[in-house]
N, C-alpha and C positions, 0 to 999 in steps of 0.2 A: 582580481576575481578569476583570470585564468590560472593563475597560480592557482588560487585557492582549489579549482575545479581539479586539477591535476594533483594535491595533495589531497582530499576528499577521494579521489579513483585509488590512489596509491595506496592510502592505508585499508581502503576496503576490499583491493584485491588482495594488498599481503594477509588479510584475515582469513577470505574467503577460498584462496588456493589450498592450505593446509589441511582444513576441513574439507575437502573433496574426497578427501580418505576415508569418512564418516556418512555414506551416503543414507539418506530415507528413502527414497528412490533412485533405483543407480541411472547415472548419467541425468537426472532429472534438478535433482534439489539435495540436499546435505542438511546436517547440522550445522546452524551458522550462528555462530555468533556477532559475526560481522554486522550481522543485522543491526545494530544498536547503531552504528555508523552514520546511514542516510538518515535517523531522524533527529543525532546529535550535530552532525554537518550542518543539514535544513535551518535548525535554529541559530546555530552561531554563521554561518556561511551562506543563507538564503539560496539565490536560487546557485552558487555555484557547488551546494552542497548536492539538488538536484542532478546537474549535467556530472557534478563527481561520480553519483551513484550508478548511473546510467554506466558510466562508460567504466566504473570499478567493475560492475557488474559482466559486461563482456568481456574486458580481461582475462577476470576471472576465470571465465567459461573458458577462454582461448588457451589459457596457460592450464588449467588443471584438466584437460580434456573434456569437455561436457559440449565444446563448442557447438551449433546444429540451428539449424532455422528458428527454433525454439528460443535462440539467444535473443534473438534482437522483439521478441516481447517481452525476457524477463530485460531488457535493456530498458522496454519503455516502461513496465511495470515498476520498476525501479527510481525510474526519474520521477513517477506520480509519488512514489514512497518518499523521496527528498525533496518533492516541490510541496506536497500536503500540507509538512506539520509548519514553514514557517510561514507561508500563506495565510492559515488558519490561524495559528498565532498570534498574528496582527490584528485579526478580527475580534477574537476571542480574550487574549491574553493580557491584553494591554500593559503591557512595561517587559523587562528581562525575566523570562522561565527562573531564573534563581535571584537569591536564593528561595529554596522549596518550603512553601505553605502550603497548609491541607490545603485551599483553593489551588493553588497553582498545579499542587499532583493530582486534583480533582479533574483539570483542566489537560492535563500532560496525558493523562492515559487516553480521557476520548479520542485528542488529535492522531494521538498514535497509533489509536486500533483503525480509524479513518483512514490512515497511511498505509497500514497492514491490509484491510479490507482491497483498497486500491490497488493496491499490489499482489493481492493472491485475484482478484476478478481480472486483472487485465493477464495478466501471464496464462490464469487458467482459462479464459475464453480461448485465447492465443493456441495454445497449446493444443485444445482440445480441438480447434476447426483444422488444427498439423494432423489429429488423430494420433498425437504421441500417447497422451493422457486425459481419460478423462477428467472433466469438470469437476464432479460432486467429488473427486478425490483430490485433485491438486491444490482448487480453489479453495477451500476452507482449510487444509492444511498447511498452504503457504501463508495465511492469514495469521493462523495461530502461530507458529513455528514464529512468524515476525514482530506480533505482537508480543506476547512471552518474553524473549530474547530483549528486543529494544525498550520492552517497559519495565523491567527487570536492571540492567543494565543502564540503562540511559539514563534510571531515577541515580545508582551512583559514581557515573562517569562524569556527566553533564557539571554537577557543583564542582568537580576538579579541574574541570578543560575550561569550562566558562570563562570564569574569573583571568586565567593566562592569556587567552586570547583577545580576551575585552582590554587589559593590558600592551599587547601588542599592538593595538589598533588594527586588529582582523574582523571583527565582526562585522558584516555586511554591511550595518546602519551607518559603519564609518565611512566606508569605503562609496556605497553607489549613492548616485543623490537621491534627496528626497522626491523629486517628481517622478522617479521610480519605482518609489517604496509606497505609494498610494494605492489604496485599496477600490475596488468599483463602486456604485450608488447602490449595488443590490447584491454587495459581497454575505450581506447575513441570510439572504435570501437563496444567492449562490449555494453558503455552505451546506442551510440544509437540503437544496434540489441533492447536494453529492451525496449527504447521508442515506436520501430516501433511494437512490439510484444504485447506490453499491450494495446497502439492506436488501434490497428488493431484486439486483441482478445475483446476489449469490442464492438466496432464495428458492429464484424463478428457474436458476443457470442447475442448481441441483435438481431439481423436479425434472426437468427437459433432460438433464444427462443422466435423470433414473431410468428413463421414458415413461414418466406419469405425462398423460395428455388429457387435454381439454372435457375428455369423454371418460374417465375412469374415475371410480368411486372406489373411498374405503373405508371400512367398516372398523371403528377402533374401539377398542374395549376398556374401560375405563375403572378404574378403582370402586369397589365395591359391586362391581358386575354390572356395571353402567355399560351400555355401546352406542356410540357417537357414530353419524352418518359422516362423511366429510366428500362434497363433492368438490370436483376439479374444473367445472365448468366454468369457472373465473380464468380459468387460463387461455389466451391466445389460439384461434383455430389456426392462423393464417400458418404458423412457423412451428415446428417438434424437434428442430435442430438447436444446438445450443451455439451455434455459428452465427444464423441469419434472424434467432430468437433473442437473444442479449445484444446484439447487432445496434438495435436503438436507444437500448439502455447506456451502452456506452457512448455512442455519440452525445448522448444528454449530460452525461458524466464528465464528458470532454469538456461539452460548452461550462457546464457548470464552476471547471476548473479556471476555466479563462475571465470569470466572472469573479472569483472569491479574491 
């Protein structure tokens, strides 16, 4: 497995250094196609595909200059991106991701956008309490940027690497025992608290880093000359930051993970 952790970092840094040349936000985030990585790793490599991603990820940053404080959340943002989809998998998937049936790609994309979501919510709160970037910018464009890429990607990577690897006797389910491969008593109940917590903190996390607060109203206009009241009075008095406001969404998100 630490092998494998260290083969998972290596090929996602040699992907992710070259495109540093191609930035969307300079010094921030790139075009990556690397991306497809942590959540092809995840399923064949379990959690060493995680710790690979994690630590491809600051490499990455270290060797193509983007290095900054800001590294060591897209570090963890990234381990959530490699721990999600085989987690969930287990819950959800029941048997090997290939080969691909409409269910199984039916099932391949949610995990993945779950893994995307996870990793643009944790990098962009991160980021955003540094005051590098805001939220409502980072956060949903690292989401998509990942998702896109890895489910694009991963749908024809995945049936080529699989099969070789399941061959070799790499795949996780050979290698660690099963008393570790066990899932919790409330892992379906886990999965959805992560749904509701990362839907809900990009959300919540945009609204807070427009500065809509608890007190403002807006007047939306509606196809055929309709206008819609929409108050915000559902929102939080206590917190207007998106630091100490998404603050408990992610700890629920944590526990949530420890749980699936």
């Amino acid at each position: 497995m630490v092998v494998l952790v260290a083969l998972t970092a290596a090929m996602y840094a040699a992907v992710l250094i070259p495109f540093k040349l191609l930035p969307i936000i300079p010094g921030i985030t790139e075009i990556r196609p690397a991306n497809v990585f942590p959540v092809i790793c995840s399923l064949m490599f379990g959690p060493a595909g995680a710790w690979g991603a994690a630590f491809g990820n600051l490499i990455g940053d270290l060797m193509g200059g983007t290095y900054g404080l800001g590294s060591y959340f897209g570090m963890l943002g990234n381990f959530w991106f490699g721990y999600i989809p085989y987690r969930v998998w287990r819950i959800i998937g029941k048997g090997e991701p290939i080969p691909w049936t409409t269910r199984k790609l039916l099932l391949f994309l949610p995990v993945t956008l779950l893994a995307s979501m996870a990793c643009g919510v944790q990098v962009g709160w991160g980021l955003d309490t540094l005051g590098l970037v805001p939220f409502h910018v980072l956060a949903p464009l690292i989401t998509m940027n990942n998702f896109a890429i890895a489910a694009v990607l991963g749908v024809l990577l995945l049936p080529r690497l699989y099969p070789r690897v399941k061959r070799w006797g790499l795949l996780y389910t050979d290698i660690m025992d099963p008393e570790d491969l066990s899932t919790g008593r409330v892992s379906h109940v886990a999965h959805i608290v992560a749904w509701i917590a990362l839907g809900g903190a990009l959300v919540f996390g945009v609204l807070l880093s427009l500065g809509v607060t608890g007190s403002d109203t807006f007047d939306l206009v509606l196809p055929g000359g309709f206008e819609l009241s929409l108050s915000m009075d559902w929102m939080p008095q206590w917190s207007e930051s998106v630091a100490l406001g998404l603050a408990p969404i992610i700890v629920i998100f944590i526990l949530a993970c420890v749980f699936i």
